[in-house]
Phi, psi and omega in degrees: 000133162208166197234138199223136194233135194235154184252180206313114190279313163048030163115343201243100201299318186329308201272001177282302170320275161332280197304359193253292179326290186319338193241050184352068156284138164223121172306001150284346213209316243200140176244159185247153141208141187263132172280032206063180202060061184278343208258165150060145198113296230252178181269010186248008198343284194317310185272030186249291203309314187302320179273010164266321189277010199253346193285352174071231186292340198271020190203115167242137167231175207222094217288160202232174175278012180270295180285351169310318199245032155225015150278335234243289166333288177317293199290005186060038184243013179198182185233148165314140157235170168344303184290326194317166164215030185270342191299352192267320172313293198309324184251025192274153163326293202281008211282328197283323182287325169273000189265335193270327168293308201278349133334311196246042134300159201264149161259357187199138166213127194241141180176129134087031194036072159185132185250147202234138161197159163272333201253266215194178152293166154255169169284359174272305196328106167292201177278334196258000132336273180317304174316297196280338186273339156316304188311317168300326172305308209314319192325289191263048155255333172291339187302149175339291191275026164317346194256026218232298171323291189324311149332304188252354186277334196262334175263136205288144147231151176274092164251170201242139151336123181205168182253350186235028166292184164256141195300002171273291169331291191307319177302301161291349158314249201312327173281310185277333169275295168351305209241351198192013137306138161230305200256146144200184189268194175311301184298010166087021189266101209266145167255118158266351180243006188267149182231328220273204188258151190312342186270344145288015183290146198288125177339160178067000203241165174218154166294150225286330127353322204245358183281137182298140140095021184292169208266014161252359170003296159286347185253161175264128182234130177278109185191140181273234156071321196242045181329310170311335173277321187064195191288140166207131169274102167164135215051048174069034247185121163214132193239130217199039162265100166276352197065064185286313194292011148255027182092013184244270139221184192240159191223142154232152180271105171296136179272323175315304202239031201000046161269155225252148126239149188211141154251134153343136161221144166276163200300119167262000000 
């Protein structure tokens, strides 16, 4: 048995495919966690979403911002834009059964000293911190009246850290480091619009992982999102976008023996 944790999938059901061949996964034997993003971009959404979700208990994924938005789409609170590949989710027999399971996906998953997230931390957040502030995005995307929510869970606001936000505030707060940290300063201040690689990060700012003395120091953490960064190894730390969906590869991490696998992908 082992547990293989994989990165941003974004549509390319193939290269999914490859990698589960390379690491002879059996939904019997063996567990997946995704770090989100399963959707968009690349061209397969819809059947990445089918085949994650038919695998059941053996596969947790953690939802990203790519799959936020394309809840967000679904719920009429935001529009397809150019780039987008999701329209195939939307118009399947099943998008409701499957829009509705990736609703009731998790933003954090802790098991076995490894925290599953998609983006990042803030550096005060402990894990039971995250954990609790996750749960509320979880409510209310699950809640009756989710589209009501969505609105502040889904739209960038600039909010700044605070101990006196509002559960509106807190909810996009928490939905954005989650799902769209790469960068902050020391003091725990997030850059949401930087994409590039950490040696182009904007003065004053570090990727979020590298601040000293963060209150996670100690813990292992899984996470994606950040293609420009690629594969990284450190401080207890696996950073696991390889970019498959640019052309590079897609990696999955054995959590027993922290060996790296990897496939080739083409550029979509």
């Amino acid at each position: 048995m082992a547990t293989y944790a994989i990165g941003d999938v974004q549509g390319c059901v193939q290269a999914l495919h490859r990698l589960l061949e390379k690491i002879h996964f059996h939904p019997a034997r063996d567990r997946l966690w995704f770090v989100g993003d399963l959707v968009n971009r690349g061209p397969h959404s819809v059947e990445v979403l089918r085949l994650i979700k038919q695998l059941g208990t053996s596969a947790i994924t953690v939802l990203g911002n790519h799959d936020l938005h394309l809840l967000a789409v679904w719920a009429k609170v935001t529009t397809l834009s150019r780039k987008d590949t999701l329209q195939s989710v939307l118009s399947a027999p099943d998008a409701e059964e499957l829009l509705t399971w990736l609703r009731f996906r998790p933003l954090v998953h802790v098991e076995n000293g490894y925290c599953l997230v998609h983006a990042g931390l803030l550096p005060s957040w402990s894990i039971p911190q995250a954990l609790s502030l996750a749960r509320e995005v979880e409510e209310a995307l699950q809640d009756d009246h989710f589209h009501q929510l969505l609105p502040a869970i889904y739209f960038r606001k600039d909010i700044m850290p605070s101990s006196h936000l509002s559960l509106e505030e807190r909810l996009g707060l928490t939905t954005n480091v989650l799902t769209r940290l790469r960068v902050c300063t020391k003091e725990g201040i997030p850059e949401f619009s930087f994409k590039g690689h950490p040696k182009e990060t904007p003065l004053g700012f570090m990727p979020w992982f590298r601040v000293p003395d963060r209150a996670t120091q100690h813990d292992t953490i899984i996470f994606g999102h950040w293609s420009a960064l690629g594969v990284v190894r450190e401080q207890q730390v696996f950073a696991i976008d390889g970019g498959c969906v640019w052309g590079r590869e897609l990696v999955a991490l054995c959590l027993e023996d922290q060996q790296l696998y990897r496939v080739s992908c083409q550029k979509m």
